[in-house]
C-alpha positions as CSV (number, residue, x, y, z in Angstrom):
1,X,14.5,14.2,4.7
2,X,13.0,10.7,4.7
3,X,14.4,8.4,1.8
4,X,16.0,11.5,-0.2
5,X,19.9,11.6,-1.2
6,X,20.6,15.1,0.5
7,X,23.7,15.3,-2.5
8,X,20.8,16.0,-4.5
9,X,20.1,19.3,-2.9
10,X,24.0,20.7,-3.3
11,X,23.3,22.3,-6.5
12,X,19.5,22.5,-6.5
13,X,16.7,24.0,-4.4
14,X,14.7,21.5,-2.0
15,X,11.0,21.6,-3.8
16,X,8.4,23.0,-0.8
17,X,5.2,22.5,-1.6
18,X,2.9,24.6,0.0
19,X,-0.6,24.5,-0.8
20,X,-3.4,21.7,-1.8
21,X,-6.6,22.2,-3.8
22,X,-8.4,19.3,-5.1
23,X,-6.5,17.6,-7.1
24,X,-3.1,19.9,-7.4
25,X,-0.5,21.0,-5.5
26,X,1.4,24.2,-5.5
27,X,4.8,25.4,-4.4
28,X,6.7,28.4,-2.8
29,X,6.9,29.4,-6.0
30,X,3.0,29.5,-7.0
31,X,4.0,26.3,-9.5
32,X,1.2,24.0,-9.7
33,X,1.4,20.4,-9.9
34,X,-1.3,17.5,-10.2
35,X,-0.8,14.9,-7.7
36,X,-1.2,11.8,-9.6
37,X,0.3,10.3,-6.3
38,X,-2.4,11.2,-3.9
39,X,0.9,12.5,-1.9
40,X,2.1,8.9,-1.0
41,X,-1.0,6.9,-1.7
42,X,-2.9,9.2,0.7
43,X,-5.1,12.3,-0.2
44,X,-7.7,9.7,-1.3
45,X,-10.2,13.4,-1.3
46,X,-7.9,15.6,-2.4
47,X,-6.7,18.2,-0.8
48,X,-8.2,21.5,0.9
49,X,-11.1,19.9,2.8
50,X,-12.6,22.1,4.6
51,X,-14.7,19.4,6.5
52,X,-11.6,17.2,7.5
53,X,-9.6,20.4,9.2
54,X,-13.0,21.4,11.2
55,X,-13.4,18.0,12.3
56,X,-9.9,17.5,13.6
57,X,-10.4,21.3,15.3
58,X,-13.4,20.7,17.1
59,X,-12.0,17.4,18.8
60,X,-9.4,19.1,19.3
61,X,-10.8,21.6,21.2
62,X,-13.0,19.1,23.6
63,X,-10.6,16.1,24.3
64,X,-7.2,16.6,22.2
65,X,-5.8,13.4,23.6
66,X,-6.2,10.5,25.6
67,X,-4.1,7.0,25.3
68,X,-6.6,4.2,24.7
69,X,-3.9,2.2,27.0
70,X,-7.1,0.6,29.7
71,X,-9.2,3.6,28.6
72,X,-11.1,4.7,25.7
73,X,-13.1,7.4,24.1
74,X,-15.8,7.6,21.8
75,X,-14.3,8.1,18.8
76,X,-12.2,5.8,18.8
77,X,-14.8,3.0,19.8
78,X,-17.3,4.8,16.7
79,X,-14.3,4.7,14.7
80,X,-13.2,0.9,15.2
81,X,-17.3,-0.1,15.0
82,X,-17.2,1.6,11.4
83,X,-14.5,0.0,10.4
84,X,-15.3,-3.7,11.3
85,X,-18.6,-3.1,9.4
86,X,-16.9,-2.5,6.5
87,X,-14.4,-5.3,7.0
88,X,-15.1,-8.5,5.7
89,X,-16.6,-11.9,7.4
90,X,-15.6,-11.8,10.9
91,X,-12.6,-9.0,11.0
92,X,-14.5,-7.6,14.1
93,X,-11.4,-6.4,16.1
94,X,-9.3,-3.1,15.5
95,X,-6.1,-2.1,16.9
96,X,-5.2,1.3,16.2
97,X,-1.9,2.4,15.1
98,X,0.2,5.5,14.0
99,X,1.3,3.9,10.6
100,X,1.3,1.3,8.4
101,X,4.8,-0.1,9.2
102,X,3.1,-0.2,13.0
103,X,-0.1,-1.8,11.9
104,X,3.0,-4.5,10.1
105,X,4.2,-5.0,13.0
106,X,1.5,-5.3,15.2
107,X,0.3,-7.7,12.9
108,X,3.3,-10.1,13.5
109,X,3.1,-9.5,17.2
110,X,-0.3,-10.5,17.5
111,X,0.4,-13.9,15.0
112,X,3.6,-14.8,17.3
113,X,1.4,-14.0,20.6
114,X,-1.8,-15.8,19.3
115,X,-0.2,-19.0,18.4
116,X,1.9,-19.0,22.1
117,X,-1.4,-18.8,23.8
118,X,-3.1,-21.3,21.6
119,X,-0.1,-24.3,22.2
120,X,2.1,-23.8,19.0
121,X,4.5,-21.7,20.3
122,X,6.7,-22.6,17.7
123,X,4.7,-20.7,14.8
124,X,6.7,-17.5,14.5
125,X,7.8,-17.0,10.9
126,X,6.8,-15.2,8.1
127,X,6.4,-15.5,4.4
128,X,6.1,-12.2,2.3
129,X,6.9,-12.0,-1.5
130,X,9.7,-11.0,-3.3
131,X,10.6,-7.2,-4.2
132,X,7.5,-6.1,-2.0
133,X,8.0,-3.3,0.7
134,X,5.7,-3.7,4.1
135,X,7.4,-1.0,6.3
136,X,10.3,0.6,7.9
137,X,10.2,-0.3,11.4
138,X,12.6,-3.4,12.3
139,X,10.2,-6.1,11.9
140,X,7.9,-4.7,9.3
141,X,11.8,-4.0,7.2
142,X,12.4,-7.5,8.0
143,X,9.1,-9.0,6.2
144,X,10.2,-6.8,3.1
145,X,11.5,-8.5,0.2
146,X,13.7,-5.8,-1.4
147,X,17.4,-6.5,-0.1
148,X,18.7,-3.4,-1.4
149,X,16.3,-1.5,1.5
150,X,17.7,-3.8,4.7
151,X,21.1,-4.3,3.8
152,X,22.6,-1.1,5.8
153,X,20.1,-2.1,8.7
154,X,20.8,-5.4,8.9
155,X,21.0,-7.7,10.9
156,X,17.2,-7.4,11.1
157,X,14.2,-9.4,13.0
158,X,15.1,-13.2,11.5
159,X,12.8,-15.7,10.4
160,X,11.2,-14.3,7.3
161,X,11.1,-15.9,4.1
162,X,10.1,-14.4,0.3
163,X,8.2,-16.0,-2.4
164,X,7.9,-15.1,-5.9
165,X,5.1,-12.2,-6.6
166,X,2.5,-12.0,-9.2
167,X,4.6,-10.1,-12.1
168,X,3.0,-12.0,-14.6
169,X,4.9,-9.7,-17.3
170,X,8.3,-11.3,-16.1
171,X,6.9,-14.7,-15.6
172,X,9.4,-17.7,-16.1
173,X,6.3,-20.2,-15.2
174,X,3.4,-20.3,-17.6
175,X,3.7,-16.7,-19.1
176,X,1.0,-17.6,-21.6
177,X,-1.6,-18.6,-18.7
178,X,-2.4,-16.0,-16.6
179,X,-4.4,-18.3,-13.9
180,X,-1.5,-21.2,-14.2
181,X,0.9,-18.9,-13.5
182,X,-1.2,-17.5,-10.2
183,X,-1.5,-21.2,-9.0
184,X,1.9,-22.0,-9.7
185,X,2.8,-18.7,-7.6
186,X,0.5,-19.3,-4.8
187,X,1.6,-23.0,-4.4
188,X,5.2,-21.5,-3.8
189,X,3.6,-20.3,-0.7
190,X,2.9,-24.6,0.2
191,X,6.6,-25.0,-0.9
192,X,7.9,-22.3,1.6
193,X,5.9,-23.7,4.2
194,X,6.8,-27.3,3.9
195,X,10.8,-26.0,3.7
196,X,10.5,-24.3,6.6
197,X,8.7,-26.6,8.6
198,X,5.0,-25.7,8.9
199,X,4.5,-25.9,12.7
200,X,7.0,-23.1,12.6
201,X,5.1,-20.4,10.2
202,X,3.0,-17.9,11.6
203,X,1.6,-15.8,9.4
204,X,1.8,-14.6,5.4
205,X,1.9,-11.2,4.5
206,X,0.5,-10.3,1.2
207,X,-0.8,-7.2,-0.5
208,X,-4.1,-6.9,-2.8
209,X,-2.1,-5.0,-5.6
210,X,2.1,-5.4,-4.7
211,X,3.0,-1.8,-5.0
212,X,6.9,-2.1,-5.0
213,X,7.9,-3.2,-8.7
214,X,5.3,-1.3,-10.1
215,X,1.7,-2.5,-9.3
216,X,1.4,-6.2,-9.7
217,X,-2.3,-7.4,-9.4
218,X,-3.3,-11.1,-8.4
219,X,-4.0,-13.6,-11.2
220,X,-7.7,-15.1,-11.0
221,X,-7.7,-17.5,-8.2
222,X,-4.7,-16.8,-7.1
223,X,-5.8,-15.5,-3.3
224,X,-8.2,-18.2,-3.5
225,X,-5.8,-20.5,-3.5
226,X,-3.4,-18.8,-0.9
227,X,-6.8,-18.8,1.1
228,X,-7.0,-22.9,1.1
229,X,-3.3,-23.3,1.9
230,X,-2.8,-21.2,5.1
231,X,-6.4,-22.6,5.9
232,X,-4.3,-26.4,5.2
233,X,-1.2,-25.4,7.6
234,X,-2.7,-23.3,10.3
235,X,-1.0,-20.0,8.9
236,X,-2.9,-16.6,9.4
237,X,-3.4,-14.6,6.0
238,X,-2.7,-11.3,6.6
239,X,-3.9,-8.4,4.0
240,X,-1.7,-5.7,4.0
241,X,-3.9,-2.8,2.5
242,X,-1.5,0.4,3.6
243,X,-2.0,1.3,0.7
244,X,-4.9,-0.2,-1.4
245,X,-7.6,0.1,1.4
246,X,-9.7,2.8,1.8
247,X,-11.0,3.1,-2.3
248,X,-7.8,3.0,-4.0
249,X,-9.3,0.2,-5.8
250,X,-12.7,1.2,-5.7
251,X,-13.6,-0.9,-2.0
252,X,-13.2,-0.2,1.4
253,X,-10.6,-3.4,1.2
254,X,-8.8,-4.9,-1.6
255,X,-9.8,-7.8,-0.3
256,X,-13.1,-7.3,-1.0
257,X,-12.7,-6.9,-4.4
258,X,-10.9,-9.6,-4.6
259,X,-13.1,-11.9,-2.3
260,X,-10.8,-13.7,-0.3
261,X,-11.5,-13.5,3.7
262,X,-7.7,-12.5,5.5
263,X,-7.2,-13.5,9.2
264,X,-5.4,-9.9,9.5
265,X,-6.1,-6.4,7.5
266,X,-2.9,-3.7,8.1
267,X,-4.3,-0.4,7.2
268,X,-3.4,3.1,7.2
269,X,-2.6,6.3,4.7
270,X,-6.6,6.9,3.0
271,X,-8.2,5.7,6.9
272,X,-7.7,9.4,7.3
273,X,-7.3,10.8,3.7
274,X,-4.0,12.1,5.3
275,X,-5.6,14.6,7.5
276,X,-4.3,12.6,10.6
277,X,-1.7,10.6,10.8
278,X,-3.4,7.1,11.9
279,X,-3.4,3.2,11.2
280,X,-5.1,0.1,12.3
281,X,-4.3,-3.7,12.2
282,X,-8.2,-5.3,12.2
283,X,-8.1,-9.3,13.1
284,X,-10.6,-11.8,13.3
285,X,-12.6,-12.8,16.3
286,X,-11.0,-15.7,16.4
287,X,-7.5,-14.0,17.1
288,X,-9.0,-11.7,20.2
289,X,-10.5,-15.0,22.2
290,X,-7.6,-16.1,23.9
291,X,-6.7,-12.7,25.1
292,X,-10.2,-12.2,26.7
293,X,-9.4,-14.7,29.3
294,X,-7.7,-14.6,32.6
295,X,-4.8,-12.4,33.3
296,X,-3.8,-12.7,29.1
297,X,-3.1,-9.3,27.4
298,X,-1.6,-7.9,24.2
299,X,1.5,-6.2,26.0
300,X,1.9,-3.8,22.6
301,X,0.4,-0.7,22.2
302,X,1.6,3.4,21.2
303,X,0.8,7.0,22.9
304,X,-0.5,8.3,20.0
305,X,-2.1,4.8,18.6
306,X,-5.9,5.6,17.8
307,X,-5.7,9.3,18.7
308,X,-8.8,11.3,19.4
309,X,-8.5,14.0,16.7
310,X,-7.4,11.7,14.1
311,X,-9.7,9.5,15.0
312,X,-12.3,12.3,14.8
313,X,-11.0,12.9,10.7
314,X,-11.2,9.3,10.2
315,X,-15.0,9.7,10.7
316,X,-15.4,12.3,8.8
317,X,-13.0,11.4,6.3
318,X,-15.7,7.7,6.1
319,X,-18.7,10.2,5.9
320,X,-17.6,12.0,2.8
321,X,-16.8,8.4,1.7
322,X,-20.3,7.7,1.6
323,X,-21.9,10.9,1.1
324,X,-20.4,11.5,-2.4
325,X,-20.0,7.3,-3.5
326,X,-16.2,7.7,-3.5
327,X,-16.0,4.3,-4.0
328,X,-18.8,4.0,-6.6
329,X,-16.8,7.1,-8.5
330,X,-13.2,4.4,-8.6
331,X,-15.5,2.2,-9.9
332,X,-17.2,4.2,-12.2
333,X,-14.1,5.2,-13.9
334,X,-11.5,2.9,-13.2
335,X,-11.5,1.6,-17.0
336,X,-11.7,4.9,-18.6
337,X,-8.4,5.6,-16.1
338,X,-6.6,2.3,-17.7
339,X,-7.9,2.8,-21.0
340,X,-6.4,6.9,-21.2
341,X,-3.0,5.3,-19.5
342,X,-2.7,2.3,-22.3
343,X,-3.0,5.0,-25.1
344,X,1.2,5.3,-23.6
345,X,1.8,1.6,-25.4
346,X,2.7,3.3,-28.4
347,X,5.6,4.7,-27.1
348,X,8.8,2.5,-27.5
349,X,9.6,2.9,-24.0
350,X,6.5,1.8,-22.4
351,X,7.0,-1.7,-21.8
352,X,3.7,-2.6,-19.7
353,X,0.6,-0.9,-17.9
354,X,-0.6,-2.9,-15.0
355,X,-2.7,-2.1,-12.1
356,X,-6.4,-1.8,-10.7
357,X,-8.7,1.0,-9.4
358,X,-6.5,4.2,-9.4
359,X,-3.3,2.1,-8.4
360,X,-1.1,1.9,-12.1
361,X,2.5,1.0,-12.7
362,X,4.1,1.7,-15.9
363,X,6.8,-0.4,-16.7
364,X,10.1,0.6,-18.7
365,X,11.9,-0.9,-21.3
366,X,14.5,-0.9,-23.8
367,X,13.1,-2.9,-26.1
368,X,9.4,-3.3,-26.3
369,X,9.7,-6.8,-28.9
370,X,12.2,-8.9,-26.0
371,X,11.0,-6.9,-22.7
372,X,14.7,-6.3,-22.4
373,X,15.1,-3.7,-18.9
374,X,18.0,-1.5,-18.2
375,X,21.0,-2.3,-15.8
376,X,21.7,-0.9,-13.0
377,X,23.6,2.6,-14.3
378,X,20.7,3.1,-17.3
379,X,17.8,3.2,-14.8
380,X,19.5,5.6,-12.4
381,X,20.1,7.8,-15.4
382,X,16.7,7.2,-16.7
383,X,15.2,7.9,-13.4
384,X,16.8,10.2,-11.0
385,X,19.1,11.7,-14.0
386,X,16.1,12.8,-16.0
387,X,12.6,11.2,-15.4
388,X,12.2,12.2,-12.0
389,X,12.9,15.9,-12.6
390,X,11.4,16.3,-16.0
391,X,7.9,14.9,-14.8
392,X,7.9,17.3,-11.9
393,X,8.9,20.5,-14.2
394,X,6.6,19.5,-16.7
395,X,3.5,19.9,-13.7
396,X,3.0,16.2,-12.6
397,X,4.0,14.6,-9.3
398,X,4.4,10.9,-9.5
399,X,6.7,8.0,-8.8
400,X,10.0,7.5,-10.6
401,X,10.8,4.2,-9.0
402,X,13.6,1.5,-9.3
403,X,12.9,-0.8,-6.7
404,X,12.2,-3.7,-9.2
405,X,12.1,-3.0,-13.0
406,X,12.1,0.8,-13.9
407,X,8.5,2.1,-13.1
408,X,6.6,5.4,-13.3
409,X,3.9,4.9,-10.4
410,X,0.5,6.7,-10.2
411,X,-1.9,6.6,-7.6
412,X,-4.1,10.0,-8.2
413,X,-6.6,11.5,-5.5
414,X,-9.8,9.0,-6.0
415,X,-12.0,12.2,-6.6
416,X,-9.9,12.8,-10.4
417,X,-12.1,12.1,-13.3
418,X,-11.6,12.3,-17.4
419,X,-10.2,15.9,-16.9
420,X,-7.3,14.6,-14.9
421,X,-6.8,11.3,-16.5
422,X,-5.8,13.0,-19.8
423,X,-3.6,16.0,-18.2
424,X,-1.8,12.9,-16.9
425,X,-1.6,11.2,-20.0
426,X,-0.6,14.1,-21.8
427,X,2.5,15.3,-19.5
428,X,3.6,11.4,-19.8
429,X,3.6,11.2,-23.2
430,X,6.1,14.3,-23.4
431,X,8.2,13.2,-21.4
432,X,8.7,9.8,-21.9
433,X,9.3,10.6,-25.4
434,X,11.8,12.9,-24.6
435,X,13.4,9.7,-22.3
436,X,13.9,7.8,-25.0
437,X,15.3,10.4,-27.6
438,X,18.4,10.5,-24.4
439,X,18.5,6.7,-24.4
């Protein structure tokens, strides 16, 4: 199984989930669960609709596949036309993908192969920032800032570099001044590019909301300001929106909201509500001109990369979109979401509540008053010891996650309203109570 240790499984049952409705799972065992994780960032309508399975049926049943490899078919040219309407300023361009580690590293194929055919063959790096994840896949691992993920893989694709992120509860740099301490983190961005040489760097990756270290939103200005610096060195601003496209924070891009124009969108996960698998990389007109010249092409490409049938569910998954103001309904009720999760601060163990849209992290602590964290042997207690277990057998599927500072992640289906908000709030509450009483 993907990122599970298997030892876990010697003296327990694997959990088999076998049913969606709405907002809940169920498993073999007719236990249900509320998904307050939208599967993995996904399910951004739930699951069990109907519409999404017919749609993927009927194109199945009059052209189940062709490769879009010198050919295409209408939905994927519908599809890619949908999409670069809702993409912002001139992000006219789609490249389908499987995933969202292959929209990553289609991303930094196209930055390396733009800049070659432009006369700056040189510009190949990459800057991402610290702790944040961007893929599996060699290159997309490679642009990943969490060392503890590459080290067994390594040596990986060189030339990427990590700046600090936007944790502005652990800032060491104006942690009074929320928009100094975005400036000072986006100028980091200048310093890494000067350091490195800047007719050698490519391209910055950068999410809307950094998910790994538990949901780290920008300061105010702070894009704006990343914006004016890759604009200074000739570096492409890429978005990557895996998982916070698609009305995880109430827009069809986190860019969107916000407003900062990217060079390069990765996408993935909510295209398709999970119905399909399917990704896309979306660039700027700017980055398709050289290749519609001459004998130039963009030697990359995947079988199954813009897929008929999942294409097909990415249409309908956008109709349902707009038909029933998915986005309108995040942003409707984002606050009461926040305000429901903040009622946790009360708890001694509940350090921090950060996020946007339906995308929260909830950070862990051992002592609220000095923001002390656990070490290393605490948190796996804490987390895969107890927390990890308890939330599921109490009815709620989330994140348990160590990747930075202990966090409990939630990222529920964008259809959940007050109902769900406060079943969520509830089961937290029990357990993370009962977390600290085993501290």
């Amino acid at each position: 199984m993907h990122f599970t240790r298997h030892s876990t499984y010697d003296t327990s049952d694997v959990p088999i989930i076998v049913r969606g409705e709405g907002a809940y799972i169920w498993d073999a065992n007719g236990r249900r669960y509320l998904d307050a994780l939208a599967g993995l960032f996904v399910s951004q309508l739930g699951h069990g609709r109907r519409e999404l399975a017919e749609a993927a049926a009927k194109q199945a049943g009059e052209l189940a596949f062709m490769p879009l490899w010198s050919y295409a078919h209408p939905n994927a040219i519908q599809l890619a036309e949908r999409i670069a309407g809702y993409a912002p300023g001139d992000l006219n361009r789609v490249f389908f993908t499987n995933s969202g580690s292959e929209a990553v590293e289609t991303a930094w194929k196209l930055a390396k192969n733009y800049f070659k055919l432009v006369g700056k063959p040189m510009k190949h790096k990459v800057i991402s920032r610290s702790i944040a994840y961007h893929g599996t896949t060699h290159g997309a691992l490679s642009i990943t800032g969490l060392p503890g993920l590459k080290e067994q893989f390594e040596p990986l694709v060189p030339s990427t570099f990590r700046v600090p992120n936007t944790n502005f509860y652990r800032a060491t740099q104006h942690p009074d001044d929320l928009e100094a301490f975005g400036r000072w983190a986006a100028d980091q961005i200048a310093v890494a590019i000067e350091d490195e040489g800047p007719d050698t760097v490519a391209a910055v990756f950068l999410e809307p909301v950094q998910n790994a270290g538990g949901c780290f939103p920008p300061p105010p200005g702070y894009f704006q300001r990343v914006r004016e610096i890759c604009d200074q060195y000739d570096v492409l601003l890429v978005s990557d929106e895996v998982i916070c496209a698609f009305g995880r924070l109430g827009h069809f891009f986190g860019a969107e909201r916000y407003d900062y124009q990217p060079d390069m969108i990765t996408c993935a996960k909510g295209i398709t509500s999970g119905y399909s698998p399917l990704g896309a990389m979306i660039a700027s007109d700017r980055l398709m001109e050289p290749f519609l010249k001459g004998h130039t092409s963009f030697a990359h490409g995947y079988t199954f990369g813009g897929h008929p049938v999942s294409c097909a569910v990415g249409m309908a998954n956008l109709d349902i979109f707009e038909n029933e103001k998915i986005n309108e309904h995040v942003l409707n009720n984002q606050d009461a979401f926040r305000n429901t999760l903040e009622k946790l601060l009360d708890l001694p163990i509940v350090g921090d509540i950060r996020g946007d849209g339906y995308f929260y992290g909830i950070e862990l602590v051992k002592d609220k008053a000095t923001k002390e964290t656990f070490n290393d042997d605490e948190a796996e207690k804490l987390l895969r010891g107890f927390l990890s277990k308890a939330l599921y057998d109490a009815g709620l599927y989330c994140r348990a996650d160590d990747r930075g500072d202990p966090v409990v992640q939630l990222a529920p289906p964008l259809i959940c309203d007050q109902e769900h908000f406060d079943e969520i709030e509830q089961i937290l509450r029990v357990v993370l109570d009962k977390a600290w009483s085993l501290l």
